[in-house]
C-alpha positions in Angstrom: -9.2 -19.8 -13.5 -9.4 -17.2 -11.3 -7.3 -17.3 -8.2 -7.6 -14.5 -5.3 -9.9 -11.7 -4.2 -7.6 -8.4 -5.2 -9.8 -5.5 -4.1 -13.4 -4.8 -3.2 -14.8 -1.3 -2.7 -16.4 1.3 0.2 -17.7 4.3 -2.0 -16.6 7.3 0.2 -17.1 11.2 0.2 -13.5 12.3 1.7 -11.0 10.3 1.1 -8.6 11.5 3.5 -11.0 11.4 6.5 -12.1 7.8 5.3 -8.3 6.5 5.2 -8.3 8.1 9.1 -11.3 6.1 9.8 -10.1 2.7 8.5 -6.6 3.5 9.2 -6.5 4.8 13.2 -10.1 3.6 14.1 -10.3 -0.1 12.9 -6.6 -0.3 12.4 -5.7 -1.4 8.9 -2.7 -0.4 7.0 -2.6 2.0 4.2 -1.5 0.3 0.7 -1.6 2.2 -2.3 -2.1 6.2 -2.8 -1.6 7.5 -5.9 -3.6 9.7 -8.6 -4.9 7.8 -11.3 -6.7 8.9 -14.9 -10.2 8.5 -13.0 -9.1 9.7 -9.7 -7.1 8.9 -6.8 -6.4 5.3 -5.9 -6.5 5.1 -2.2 -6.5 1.2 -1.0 -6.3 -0.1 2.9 -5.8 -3.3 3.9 -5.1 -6.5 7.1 -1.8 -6.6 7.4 -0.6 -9.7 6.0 -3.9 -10.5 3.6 -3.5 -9.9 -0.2 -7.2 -8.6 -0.2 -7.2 -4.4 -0.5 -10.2 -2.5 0.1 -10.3 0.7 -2.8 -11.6 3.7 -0.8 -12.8 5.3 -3.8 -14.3 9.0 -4.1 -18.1 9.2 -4.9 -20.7 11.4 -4.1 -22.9 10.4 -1.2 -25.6 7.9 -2.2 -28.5 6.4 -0.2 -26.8 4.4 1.8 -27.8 0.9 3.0 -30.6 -1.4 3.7 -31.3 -1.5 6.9 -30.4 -5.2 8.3 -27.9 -5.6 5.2 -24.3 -7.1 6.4 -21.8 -4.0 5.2 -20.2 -4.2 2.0 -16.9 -5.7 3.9 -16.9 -8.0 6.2 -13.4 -8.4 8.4 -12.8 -11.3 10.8 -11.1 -10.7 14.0 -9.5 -13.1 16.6 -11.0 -11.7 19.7 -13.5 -8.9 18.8 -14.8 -8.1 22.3 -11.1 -7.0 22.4 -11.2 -5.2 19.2 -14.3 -3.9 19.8 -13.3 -1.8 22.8 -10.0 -0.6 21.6 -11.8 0.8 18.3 -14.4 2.3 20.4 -11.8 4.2 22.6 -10.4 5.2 19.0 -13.7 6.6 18.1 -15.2 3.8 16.0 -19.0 4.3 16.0 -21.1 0.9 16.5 -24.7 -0.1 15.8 -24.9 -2.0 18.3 -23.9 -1.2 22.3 -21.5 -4.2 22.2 -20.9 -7.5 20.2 -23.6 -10.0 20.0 -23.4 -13.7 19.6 -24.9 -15.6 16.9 -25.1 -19.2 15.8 -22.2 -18.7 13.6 -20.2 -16.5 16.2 -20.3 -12.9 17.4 -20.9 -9.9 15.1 -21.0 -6.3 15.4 -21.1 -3.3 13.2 -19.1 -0.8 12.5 -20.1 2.5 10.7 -17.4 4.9 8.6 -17.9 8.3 8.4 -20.2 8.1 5.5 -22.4 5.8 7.1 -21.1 2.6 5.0 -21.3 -0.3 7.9 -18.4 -2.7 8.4 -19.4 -6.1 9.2 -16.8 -7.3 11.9 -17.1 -11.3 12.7 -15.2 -13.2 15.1 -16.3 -17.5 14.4 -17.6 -19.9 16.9 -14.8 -21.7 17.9 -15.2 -25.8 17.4 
């Protein structure tokens, strides 16, 4: 039975600059770096979750649909918070600030290869 997410993963054209982006701009830690047989495995991750994003090498692709929630999706206590301290850090957004939805407030980030990063804060009972 399977039991745990272990790793999902952003397709990225520099690895280096990507582990700056997710590193110093949205503020996850840096988990695994090491070269592998099919390249180097780079992983990031929320301190204090088991779930590590791969930041794996690729060549640039098309990118993605327009409307489409990004390929991560990270939760945050207070992201009107985090929002402004990632923007300070040079996070680019698509949106001018956090909107609410039904379900919470959302807002997206975008990496330096244009993958967005979903960032979700629930609606508190």
């Amino acid at each position: 039975m399977l039991a745990n997410i272990m790793y999902v993963t952003i397709y990225v054209t520099d690895q280096d600059r990507a582990l700056e982006f997710y590193t110093v701009g949205l503020g996850l830690e840096k988990r695994l770096d090491f070269p592998g047989p099919d390249g180097r495995f780079l992983t990031v991750g929320v301190p204090d979750s088991p779930v590590q994003i791969i930041l794996w090498s690729q060549a640039a692709t098309a990118g993605q649909p327009a409307g489409a929630p990004g390929p991560v999706i990270l939760e945050s206590d207070d992201l009107r918070k985090d929002f402004e301290i990632m923007r300070r850090r040079g996070v680019t957004f698509e949106e001018s600030e956090p909107q609410d939805y039904p379900f919470g407030v959302r807002v997206e980030a975008v990496d330096p290869d244009g993958n967005r990063v979903s960032l979700r804060q629930p609606r508190k009972p």
